[in-house]
PDBQT receptor file of N, H, CA, C and O in Angstrom, charges set to zero:
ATOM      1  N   UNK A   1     -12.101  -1.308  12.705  1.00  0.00    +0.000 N 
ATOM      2  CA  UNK A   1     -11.421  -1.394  11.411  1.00  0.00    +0.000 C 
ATOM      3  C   UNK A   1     -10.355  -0.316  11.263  1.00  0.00    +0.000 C 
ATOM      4  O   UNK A   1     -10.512   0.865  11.576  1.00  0.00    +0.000 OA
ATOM      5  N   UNK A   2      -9.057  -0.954  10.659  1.00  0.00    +0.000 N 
ATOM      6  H   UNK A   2      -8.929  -1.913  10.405  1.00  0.00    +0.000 HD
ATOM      7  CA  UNK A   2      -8.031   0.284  10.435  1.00  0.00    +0.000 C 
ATOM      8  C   UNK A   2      -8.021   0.618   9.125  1.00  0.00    +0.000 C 
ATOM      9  O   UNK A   2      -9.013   1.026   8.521  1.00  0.00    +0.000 OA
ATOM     10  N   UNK A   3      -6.981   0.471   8.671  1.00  0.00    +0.000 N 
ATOM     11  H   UNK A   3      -6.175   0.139   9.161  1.00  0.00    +0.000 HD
ATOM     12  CA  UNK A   3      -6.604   0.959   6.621  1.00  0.00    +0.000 C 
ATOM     13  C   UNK A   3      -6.742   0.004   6.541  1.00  0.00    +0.000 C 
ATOM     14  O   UNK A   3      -6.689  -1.032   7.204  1.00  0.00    +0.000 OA
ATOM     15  N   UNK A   4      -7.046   0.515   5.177  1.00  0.00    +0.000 N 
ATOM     16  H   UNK A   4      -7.088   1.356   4.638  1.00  0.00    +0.000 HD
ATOM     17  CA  UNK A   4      -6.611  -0.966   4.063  1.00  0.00    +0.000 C 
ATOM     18  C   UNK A   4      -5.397  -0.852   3.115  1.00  0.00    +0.000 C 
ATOM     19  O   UNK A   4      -4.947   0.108   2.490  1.00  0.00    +0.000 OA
ATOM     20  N   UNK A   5      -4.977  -2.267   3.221  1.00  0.00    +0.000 N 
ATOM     21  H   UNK A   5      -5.343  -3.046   3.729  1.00  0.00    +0.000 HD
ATOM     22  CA  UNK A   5      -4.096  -2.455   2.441  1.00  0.00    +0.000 C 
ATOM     23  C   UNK A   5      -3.425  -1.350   1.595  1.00  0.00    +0.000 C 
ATOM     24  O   UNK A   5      -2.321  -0.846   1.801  1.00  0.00    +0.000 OA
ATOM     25  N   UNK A   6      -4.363  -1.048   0.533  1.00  0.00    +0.000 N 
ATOM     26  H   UNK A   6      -5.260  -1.458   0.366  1.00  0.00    +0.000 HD
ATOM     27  CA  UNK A   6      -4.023   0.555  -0.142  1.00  0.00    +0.000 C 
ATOM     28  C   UNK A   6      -3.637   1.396   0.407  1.00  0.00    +0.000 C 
ATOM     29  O   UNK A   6      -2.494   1.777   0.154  1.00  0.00    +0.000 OA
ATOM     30  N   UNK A   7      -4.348   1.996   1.311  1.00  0.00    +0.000 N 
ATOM     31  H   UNK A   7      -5.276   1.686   1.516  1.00  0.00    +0.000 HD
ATOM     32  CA  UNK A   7      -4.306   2.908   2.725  1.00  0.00    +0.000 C 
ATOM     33  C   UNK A   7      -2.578   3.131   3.102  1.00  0.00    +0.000 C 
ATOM     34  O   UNK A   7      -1.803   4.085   3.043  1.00  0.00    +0.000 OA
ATOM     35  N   UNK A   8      -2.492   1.866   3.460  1.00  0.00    +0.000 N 
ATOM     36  H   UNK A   8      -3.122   1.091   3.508  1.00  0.00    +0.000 HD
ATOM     37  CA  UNK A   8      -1.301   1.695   3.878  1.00  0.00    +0.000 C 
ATOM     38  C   UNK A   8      -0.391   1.808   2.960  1.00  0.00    +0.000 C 
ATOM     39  O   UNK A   8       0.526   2.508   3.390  1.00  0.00    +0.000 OA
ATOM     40  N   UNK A   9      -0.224   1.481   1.986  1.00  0.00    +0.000 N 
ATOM     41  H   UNK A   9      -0.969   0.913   1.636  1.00  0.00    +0.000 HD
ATOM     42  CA  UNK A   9       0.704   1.442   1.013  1.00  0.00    +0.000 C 
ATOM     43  C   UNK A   9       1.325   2.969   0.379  1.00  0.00    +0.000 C 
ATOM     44  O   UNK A   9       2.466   3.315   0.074  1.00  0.00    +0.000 OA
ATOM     45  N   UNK A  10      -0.036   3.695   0.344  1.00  0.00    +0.000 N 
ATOM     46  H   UNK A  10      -0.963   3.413   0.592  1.00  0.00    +0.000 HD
ATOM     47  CA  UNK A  10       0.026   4.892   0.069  1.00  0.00    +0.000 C 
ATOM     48  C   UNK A  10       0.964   5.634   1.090  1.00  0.00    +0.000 C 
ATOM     49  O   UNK A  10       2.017   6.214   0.825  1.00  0.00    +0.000 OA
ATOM     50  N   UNK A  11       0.163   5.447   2.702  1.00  0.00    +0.000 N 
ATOM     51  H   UNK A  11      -0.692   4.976   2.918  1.00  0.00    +0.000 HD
ATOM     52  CA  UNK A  11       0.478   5.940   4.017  1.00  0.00    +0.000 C 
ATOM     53  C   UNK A  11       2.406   5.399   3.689  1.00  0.00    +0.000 C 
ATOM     54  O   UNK A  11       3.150   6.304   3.311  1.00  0.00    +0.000 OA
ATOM     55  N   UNK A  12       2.831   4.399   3.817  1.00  0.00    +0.000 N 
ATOM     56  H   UNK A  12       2.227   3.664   4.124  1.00  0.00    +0.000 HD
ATOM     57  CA  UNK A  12       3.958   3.900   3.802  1.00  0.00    +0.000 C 
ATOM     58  C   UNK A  12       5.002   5.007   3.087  1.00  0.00    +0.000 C 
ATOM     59  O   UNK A  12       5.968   5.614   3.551  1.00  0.00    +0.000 OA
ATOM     60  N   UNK A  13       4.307   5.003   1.583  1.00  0.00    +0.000 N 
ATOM     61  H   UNK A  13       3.522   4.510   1.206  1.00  0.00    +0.000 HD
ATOM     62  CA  UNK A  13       5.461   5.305   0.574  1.00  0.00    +0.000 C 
ATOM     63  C   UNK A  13       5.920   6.715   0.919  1.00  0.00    +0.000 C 
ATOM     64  O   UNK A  13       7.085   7.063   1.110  1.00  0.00    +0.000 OA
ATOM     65  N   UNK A  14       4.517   7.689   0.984  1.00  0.00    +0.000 N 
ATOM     66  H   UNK A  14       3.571   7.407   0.829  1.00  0.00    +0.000 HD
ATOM     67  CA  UNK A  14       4.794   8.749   1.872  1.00  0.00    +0.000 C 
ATOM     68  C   UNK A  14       5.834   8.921   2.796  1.00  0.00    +0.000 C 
ATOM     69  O   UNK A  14       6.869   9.535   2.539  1.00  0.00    +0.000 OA
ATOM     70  N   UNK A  15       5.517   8.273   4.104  1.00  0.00    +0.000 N 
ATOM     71  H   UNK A  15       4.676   7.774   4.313  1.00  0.00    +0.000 HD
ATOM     72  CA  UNK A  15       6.605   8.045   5.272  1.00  0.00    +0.000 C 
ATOM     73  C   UNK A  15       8.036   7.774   4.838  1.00  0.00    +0.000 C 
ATOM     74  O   UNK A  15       8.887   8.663   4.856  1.00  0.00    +0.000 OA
ATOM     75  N   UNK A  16       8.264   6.624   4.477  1.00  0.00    +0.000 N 
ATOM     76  H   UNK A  16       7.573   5.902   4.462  1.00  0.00    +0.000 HD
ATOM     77  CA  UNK A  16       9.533   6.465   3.464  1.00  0.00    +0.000 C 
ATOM     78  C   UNK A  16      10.288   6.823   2.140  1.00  0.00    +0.000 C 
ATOM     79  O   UNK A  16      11.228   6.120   1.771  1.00  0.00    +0.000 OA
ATOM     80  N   UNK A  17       9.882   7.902   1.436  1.00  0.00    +0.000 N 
ATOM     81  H   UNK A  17       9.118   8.473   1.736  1.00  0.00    +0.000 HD
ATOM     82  CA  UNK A  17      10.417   8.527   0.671  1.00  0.00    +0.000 C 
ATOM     83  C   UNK A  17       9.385  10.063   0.042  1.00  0.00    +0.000 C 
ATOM     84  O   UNK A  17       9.779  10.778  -0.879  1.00  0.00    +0.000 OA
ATOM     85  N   UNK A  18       8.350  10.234   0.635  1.00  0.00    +0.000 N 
ATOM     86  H   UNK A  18       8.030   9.653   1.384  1.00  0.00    +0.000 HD
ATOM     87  CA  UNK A  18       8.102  11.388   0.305  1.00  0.00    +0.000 C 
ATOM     88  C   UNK A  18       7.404  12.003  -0.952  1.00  0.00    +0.000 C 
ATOM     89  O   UNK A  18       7.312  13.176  -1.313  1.00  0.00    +0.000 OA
ATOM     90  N   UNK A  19       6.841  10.587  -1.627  1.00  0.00    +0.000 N 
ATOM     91  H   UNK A  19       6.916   9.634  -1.334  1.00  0.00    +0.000 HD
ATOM     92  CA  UNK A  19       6.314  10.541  -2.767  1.00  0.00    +0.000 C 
ATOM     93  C   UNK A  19       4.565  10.038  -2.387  1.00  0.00    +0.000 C 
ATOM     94  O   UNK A  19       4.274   9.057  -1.703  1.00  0.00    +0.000 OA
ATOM     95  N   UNK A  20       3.770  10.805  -2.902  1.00  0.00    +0.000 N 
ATOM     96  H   UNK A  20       4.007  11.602  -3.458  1.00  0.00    +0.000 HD
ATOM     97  CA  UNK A  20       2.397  11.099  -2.901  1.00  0.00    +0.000 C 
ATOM     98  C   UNK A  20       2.341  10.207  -4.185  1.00  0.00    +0.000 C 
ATOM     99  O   UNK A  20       2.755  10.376  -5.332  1.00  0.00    +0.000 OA
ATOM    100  N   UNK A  21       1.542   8.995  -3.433  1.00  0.00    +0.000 N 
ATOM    101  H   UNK A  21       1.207   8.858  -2.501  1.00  0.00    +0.000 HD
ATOM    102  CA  UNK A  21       0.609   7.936  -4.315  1.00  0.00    +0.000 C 
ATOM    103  C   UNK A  21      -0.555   8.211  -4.414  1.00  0.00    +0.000 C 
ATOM    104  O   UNK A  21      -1.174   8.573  -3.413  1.00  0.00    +0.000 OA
ATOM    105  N   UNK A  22      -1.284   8.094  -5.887  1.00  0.00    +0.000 N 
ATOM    106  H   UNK A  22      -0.781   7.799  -6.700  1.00  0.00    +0.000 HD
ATOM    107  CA  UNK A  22      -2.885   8.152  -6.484  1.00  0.00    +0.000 C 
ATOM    108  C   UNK A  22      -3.309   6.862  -5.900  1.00  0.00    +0.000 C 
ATOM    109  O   UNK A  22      -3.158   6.423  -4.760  1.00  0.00    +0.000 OA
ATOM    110  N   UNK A  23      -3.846   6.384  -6.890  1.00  0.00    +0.000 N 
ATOM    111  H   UNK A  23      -3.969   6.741  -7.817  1.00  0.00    +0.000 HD
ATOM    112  CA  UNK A  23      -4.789   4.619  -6.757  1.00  0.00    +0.000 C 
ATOM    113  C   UNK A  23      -4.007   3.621  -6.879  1.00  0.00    +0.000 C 
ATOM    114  O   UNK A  23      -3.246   3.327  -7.801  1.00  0.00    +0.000 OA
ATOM    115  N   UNK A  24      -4.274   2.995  -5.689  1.00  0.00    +0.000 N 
ATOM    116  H   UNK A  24      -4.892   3.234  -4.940  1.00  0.00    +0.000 HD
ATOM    117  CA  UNK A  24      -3.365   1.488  -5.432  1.00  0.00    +0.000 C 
ATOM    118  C   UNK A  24      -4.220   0.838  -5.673  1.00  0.00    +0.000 C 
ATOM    119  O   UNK A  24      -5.312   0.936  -5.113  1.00  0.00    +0.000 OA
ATOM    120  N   UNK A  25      -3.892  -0.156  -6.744  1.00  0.00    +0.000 N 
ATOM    121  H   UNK A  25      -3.005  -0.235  -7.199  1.00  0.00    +0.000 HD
ATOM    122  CA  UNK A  25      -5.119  -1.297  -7.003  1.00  0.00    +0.000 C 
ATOM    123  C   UNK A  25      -4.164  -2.887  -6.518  1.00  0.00    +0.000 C 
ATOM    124  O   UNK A  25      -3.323  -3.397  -7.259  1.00  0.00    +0.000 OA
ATOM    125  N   UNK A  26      -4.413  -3.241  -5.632  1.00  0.00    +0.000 N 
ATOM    126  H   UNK A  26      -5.096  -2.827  -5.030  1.00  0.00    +0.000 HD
ATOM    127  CA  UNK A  26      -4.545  -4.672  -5.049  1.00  0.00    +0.000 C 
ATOM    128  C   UNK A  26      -4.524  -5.954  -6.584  1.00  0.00    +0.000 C 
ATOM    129  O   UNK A  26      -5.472  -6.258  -7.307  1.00  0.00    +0.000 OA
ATOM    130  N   UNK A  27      -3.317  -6.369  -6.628  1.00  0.00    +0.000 N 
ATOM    131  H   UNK A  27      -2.546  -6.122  -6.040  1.00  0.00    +0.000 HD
ATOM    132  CA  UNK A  27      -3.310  -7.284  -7.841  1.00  0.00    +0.000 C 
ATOM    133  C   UNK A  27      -3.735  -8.494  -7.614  1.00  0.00    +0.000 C 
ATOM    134  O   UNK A  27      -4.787  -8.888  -8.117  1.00  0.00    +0.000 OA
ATOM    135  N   UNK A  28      -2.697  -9.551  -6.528  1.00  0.00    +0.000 N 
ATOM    136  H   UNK A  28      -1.842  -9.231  -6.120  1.00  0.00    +0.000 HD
ATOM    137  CA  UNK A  28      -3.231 -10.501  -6.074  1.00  0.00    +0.000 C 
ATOM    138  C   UNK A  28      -1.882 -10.709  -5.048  1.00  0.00    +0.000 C 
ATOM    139  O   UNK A  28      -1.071  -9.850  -4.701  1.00  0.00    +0.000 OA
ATOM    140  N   UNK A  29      -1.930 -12.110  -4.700  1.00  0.00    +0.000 N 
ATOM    141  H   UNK A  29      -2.589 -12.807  -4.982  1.00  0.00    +0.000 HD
ATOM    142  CA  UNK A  29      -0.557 -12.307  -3.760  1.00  0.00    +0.000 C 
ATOM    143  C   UNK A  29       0.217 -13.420  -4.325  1.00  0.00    +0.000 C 
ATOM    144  O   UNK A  29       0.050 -13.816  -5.479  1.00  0.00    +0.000 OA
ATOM    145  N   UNK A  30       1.391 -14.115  -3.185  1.00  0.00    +0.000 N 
ATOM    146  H   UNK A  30       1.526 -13.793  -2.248  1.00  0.00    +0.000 HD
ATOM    147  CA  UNK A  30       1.813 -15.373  -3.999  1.00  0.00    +0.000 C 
ATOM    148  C   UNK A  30       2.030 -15.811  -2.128  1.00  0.00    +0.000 C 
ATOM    149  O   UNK A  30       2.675 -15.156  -1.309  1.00  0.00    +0.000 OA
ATOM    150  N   UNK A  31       1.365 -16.925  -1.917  1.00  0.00    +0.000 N 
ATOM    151  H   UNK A  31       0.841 -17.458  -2.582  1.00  0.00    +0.000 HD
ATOM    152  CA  UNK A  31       1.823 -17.526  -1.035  1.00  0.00    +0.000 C 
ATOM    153  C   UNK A  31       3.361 -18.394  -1.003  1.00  0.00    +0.000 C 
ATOM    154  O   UNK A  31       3.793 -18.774  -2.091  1.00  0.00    +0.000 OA
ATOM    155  N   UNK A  32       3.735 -18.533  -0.419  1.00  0.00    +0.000 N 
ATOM    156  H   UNK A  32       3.384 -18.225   0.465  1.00  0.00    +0.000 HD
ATOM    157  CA  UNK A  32       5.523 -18.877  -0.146  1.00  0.00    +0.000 C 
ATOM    158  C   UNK A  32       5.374 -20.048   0.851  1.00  0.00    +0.000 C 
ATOM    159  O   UNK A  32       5.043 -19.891   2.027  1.00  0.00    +0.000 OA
ATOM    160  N   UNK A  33       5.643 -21.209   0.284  1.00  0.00    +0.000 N 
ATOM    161  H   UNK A  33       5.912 -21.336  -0.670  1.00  0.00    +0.000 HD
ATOM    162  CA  UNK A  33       5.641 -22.236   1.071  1.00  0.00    +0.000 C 
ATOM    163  C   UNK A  33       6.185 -22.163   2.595  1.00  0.00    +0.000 C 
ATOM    164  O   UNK A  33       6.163 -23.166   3.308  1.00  0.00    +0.000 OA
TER     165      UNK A  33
């Protein structure tokens, strides 16, 4: 098992702009035909 979703999101925003994320809460998705 790697990250989750959150994990990543957090990990991401960090990497790309340098801003320290709290709690990522998972809303839902939209599939795209």
């Amino acid at each position: 098992p790697g990250e989750s979703l959150e994990e990543a999101v957090r990990r991401e925003t960090f990497e790309e702009t340098g801003i320290e994320v709290g709690d990522v809460i998972y809303h839902s998705s939209q599939p795209w035909p």
